[in-house]
N, CA, C and O atoms as CSV, one atom per row, in Angstrom:
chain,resi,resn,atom,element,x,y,z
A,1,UNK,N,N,0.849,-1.189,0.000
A,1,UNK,CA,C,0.000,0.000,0.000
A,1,UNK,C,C,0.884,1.238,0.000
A,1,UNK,O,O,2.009,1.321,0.494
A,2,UNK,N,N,0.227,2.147,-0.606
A,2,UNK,CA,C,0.977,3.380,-0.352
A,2,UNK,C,C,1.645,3.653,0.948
A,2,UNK,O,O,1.312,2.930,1.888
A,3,UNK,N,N,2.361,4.401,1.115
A,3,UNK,CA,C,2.904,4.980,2.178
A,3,UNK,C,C,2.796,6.323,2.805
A,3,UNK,O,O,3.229,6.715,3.889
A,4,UNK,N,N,1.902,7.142,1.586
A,4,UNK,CA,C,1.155,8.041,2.134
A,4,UNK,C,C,-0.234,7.850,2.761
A,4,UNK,O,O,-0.588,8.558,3.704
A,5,UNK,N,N,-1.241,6.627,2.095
A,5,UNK,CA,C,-2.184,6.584,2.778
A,5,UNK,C,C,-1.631,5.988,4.390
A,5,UNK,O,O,-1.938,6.500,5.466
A,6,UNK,N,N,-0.751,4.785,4.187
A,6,UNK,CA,C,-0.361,4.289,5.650
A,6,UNK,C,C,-0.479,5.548,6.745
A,6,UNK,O,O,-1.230,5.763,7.697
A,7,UNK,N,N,0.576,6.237,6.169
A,7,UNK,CA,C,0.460,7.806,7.274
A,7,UNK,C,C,-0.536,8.487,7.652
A,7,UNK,O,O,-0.897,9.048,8.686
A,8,UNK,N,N,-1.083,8.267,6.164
A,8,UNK,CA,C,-2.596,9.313,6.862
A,8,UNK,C,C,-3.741,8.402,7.830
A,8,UNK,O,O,-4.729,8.947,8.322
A,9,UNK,N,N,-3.482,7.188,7.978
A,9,UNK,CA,C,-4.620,6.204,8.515
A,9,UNK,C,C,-3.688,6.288,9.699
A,9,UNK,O,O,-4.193,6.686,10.749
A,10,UNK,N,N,-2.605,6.025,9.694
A,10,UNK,CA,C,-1.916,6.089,11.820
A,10,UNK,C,C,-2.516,7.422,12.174
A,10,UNK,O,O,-3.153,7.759,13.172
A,11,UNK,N,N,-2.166,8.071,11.142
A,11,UNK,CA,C,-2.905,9.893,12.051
A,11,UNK,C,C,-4.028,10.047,12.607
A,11,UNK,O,O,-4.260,10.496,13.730
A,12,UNK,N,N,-5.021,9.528,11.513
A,12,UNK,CA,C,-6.448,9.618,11.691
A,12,UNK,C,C,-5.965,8.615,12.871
A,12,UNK,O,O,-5.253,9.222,13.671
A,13,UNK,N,N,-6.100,7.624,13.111
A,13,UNK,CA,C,-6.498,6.442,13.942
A,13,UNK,C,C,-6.028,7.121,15.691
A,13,UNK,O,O,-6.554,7.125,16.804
A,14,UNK,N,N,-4.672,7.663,15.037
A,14,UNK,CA,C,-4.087,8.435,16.776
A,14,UNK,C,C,-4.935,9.335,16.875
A,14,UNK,O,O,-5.281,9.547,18.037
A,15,UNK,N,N,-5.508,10.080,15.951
A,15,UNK,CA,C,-6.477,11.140,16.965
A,15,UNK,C,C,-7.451,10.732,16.834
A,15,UNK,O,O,-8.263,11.349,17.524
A,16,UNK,N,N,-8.056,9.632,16.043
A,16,UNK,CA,C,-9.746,9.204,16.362
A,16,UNK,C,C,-9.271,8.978,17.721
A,16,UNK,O,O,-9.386,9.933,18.490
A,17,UNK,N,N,-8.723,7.822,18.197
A,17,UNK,CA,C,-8.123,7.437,19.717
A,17,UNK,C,C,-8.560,8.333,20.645
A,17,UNK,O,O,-9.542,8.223,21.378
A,18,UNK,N,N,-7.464,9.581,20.545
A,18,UNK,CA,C,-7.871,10.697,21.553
A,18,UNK,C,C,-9.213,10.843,21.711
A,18,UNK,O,O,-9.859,10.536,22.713
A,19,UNK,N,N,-9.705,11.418,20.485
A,19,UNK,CA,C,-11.565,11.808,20.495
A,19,UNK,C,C,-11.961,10.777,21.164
A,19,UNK,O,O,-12.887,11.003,21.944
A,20,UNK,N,N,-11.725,10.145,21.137
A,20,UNK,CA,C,-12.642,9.000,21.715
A,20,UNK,C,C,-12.656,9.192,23.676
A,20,UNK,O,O,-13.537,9.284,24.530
A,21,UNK,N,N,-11.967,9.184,23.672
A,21,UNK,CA,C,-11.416,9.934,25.231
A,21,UNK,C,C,-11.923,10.926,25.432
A,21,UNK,O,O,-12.797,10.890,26.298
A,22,UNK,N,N,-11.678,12.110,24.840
A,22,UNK,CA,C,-12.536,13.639,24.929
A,22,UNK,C,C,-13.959,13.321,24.777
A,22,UNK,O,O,-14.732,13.931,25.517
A,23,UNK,N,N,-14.561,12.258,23.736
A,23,UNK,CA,C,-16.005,12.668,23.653
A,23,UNK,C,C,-16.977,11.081,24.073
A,23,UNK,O,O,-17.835,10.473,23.433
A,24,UNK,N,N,-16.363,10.838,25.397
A,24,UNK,CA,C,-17.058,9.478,26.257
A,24,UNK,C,C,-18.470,10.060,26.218
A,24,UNK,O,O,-18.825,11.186,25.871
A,25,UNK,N,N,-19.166,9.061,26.641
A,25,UNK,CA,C,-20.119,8.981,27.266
A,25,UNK,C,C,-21.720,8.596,26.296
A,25,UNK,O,O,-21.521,8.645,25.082
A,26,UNK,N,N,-22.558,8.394,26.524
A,26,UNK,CA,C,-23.696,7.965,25.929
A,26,UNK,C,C,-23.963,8.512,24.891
A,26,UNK,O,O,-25.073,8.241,24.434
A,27,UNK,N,N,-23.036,9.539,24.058
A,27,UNK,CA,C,-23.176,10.634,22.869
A,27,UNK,C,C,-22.181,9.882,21.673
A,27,UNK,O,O,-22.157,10.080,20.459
A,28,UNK,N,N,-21.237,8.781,22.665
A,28,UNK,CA,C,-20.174,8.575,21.827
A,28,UNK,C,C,-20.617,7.452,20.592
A,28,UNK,O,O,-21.703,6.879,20.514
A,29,UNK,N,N,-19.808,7.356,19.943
A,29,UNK,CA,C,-20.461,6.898,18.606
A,29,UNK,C,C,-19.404,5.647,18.163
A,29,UNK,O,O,-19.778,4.921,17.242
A,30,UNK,N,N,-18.392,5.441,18.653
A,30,UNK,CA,C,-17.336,4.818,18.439
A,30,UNK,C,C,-16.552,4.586,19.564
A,30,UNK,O,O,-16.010,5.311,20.399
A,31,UNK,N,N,-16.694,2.435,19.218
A,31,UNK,CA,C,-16.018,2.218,20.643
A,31,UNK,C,C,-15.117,0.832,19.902
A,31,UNK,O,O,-15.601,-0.242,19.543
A,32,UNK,N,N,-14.031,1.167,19.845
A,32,UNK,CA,C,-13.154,0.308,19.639
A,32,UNK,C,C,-12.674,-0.988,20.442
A,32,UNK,O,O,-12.953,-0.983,21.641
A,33,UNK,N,N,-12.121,-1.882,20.038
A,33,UNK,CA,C,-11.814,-3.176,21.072
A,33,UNK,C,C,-10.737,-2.923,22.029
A,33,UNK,O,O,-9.830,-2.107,21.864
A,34,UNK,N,N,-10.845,-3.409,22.677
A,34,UNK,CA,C,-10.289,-2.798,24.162
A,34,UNK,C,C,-8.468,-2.628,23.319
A,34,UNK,O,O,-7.812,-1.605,23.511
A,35,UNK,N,N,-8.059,-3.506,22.657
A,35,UNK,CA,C,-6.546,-3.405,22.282
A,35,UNK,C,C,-6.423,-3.076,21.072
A,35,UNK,O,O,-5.683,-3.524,20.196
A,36,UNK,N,N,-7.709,-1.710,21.051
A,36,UNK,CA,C,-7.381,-1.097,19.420
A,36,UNK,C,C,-7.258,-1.345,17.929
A,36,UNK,O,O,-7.784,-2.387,17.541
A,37,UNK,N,N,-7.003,-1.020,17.540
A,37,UNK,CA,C,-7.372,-0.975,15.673
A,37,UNK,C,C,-5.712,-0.501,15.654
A,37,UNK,O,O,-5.017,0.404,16.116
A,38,UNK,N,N,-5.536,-1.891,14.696
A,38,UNK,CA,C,-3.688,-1.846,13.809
A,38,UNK,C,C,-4.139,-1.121,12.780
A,38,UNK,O,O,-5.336,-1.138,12.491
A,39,UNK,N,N,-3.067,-0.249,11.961
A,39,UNK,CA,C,-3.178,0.770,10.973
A,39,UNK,C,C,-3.469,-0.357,9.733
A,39,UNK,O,O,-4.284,-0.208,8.823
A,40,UNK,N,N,-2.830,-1.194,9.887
A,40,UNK,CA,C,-3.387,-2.131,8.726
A,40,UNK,C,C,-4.789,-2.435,8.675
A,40,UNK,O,O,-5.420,-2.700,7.652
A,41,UNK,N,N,-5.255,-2.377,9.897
A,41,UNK,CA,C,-6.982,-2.956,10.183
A,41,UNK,C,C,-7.708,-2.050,10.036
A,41,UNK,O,O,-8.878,-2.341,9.788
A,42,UNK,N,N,-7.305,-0.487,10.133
A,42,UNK,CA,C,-7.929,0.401,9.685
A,42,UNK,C,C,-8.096,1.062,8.461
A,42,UNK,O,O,-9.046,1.678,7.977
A,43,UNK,N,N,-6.751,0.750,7.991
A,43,UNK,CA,C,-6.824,0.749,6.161
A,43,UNK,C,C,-7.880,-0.076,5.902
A,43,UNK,O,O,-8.804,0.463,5.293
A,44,UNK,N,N,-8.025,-1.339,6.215
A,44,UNK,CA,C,-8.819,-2.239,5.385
A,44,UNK,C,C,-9.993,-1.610,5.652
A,44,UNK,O,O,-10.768,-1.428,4.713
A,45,UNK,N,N,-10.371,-1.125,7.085
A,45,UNK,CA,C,-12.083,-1.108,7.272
A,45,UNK,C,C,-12.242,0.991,6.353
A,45,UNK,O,O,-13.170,1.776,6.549
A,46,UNK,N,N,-11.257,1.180,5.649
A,46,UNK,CA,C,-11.479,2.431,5.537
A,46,UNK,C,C,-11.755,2.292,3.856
A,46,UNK,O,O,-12.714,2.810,3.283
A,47,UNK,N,N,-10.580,1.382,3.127
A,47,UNK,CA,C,-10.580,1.808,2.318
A,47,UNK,C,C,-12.001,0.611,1.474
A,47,UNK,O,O,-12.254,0.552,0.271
A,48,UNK,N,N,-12.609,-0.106,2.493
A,48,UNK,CA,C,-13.995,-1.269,2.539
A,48,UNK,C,C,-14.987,-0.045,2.228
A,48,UNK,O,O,-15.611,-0.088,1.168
A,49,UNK,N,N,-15.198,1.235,3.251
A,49,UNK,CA,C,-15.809,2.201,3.317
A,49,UNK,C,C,-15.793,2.437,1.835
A,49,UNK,O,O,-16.673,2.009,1.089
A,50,UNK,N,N,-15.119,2.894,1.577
A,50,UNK,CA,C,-14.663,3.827,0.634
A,50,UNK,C,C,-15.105,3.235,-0.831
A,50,UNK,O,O,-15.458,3.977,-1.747
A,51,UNK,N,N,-15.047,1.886,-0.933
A,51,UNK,CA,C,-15.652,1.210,-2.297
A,51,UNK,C,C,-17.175,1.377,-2.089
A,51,UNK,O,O,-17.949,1.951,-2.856
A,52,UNK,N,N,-17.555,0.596,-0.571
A,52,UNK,CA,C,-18.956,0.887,-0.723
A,52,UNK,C,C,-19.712,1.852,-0.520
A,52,UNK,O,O,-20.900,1.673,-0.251
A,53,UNK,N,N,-19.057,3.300,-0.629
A,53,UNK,CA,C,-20.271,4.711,-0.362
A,53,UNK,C,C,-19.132,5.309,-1.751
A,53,UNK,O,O,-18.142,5.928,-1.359
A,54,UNK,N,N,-19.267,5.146,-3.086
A,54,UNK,CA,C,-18.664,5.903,-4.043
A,54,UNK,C,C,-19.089,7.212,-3.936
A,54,UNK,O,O,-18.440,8.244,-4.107
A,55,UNK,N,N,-20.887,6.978,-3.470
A,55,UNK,CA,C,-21.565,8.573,-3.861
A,55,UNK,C,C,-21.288,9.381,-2.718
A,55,UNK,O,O,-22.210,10.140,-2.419
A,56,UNK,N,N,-20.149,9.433,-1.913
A,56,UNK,CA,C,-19.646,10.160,-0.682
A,56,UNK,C,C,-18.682,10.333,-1.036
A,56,UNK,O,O,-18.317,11.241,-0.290
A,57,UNK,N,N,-17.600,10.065,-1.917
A,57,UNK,CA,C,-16.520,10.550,-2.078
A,57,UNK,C,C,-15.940,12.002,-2.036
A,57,UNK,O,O,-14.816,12.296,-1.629
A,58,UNK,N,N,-16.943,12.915,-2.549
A,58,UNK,CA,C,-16.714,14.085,-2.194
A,58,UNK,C,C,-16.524,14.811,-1.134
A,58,UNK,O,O,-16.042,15.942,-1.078
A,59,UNK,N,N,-17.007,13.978,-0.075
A,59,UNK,CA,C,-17.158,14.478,1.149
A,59,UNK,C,C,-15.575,14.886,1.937
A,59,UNK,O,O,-14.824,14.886,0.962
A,60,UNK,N,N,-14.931,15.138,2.852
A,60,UNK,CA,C,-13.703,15.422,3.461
A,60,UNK,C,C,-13.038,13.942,3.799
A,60,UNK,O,O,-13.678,13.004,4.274
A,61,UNK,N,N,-11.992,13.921,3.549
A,61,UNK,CA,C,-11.348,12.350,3.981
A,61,UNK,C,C,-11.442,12.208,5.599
A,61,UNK,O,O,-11.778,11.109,6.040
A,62,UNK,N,N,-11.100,13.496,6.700
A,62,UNK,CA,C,-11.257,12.828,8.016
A,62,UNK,C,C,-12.817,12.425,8.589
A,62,UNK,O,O,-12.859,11.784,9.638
A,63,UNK,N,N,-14.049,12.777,7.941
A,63,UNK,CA,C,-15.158,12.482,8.053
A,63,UNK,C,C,-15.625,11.126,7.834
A,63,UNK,O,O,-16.362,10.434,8.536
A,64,UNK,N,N,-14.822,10.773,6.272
A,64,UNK,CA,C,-15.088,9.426,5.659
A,64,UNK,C,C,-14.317,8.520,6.488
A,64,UNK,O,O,-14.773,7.386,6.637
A,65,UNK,N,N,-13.313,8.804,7.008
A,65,UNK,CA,C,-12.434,7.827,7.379
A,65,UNK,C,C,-13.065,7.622,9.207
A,65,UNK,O,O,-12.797,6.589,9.821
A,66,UNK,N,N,-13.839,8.688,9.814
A,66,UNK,CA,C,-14.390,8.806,11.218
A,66,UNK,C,C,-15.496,7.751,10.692
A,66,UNK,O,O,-15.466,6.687,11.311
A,67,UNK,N,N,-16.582,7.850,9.546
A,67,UNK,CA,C,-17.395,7.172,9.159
A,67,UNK,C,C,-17.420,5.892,9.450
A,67,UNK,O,O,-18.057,5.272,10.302
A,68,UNK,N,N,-16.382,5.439,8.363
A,68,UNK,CA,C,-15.826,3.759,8.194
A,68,UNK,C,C,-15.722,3.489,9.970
A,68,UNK,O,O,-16.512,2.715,10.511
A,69,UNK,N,N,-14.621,4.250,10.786
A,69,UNK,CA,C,-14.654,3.644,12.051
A,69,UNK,C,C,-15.675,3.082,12.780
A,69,UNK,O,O,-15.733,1.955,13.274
A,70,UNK,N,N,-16.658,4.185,12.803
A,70,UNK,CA,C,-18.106,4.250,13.715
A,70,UNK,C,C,-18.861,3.170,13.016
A,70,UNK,O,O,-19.636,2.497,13.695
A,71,UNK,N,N,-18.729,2.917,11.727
A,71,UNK,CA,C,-20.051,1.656,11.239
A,71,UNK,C,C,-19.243,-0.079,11.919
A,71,UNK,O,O,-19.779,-1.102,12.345
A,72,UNK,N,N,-17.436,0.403,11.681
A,72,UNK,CA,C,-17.239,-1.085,11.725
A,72,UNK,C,C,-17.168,-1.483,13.458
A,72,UNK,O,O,-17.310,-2.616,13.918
A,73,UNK,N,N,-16.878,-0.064,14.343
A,73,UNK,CA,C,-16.958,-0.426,15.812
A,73,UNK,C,C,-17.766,0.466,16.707
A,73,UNK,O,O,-17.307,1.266,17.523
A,74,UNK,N,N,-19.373,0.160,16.375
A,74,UNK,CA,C,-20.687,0.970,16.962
A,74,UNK,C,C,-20.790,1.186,18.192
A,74,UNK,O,O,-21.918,1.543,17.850
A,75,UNK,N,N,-20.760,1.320,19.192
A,75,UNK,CA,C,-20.931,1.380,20.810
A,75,UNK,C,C,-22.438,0.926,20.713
A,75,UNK,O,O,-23.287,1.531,20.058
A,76,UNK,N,N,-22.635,-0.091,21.367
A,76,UNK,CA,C,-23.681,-0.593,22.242
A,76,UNK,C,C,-24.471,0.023,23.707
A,76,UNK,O,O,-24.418,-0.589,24.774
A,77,UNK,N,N,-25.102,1.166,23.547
A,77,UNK,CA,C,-25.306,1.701,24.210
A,77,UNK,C,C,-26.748,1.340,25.406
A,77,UNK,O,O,-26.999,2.120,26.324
């Protein structure tokens, strides 16, 4: 895989992380497995996103890529 997307998916993934911390609680939308998402595992569930919503492409990449997270790890609230 590229090596620019690699970079841009550790980034996103380190600060989805944080957010996830800043925005707890019954509002939160994304809850990852207790020992996290590998940048490889998040490429896959991003760039999975990304084939199946073509008609979103326009949209901002850190949105699409927050997207893909929240559908593949939902919080059970």
């Amino acid at each position: 895989m590229d090596l620019v997307c690699i970079a841009y998916v550790h980034g996103f993934l380190d600060g989805f992380q944080l957010g996830r911390f800043v925005g707890t609680g019954p509002q939160s939308k994304y809850c990852p497995p207790k020992d996290g998402v590998s940048v490889d595992q998040g490429r896959l569930i991003i760039e999975k996103y990304l084939r199946e919503h073509p008609q979103d492409l326009h949209t901002q990449a850190g949105l699409m890529a927050a997207s893909a997270m929240m559908d593949a790890f939902p919080c059970k609230h």
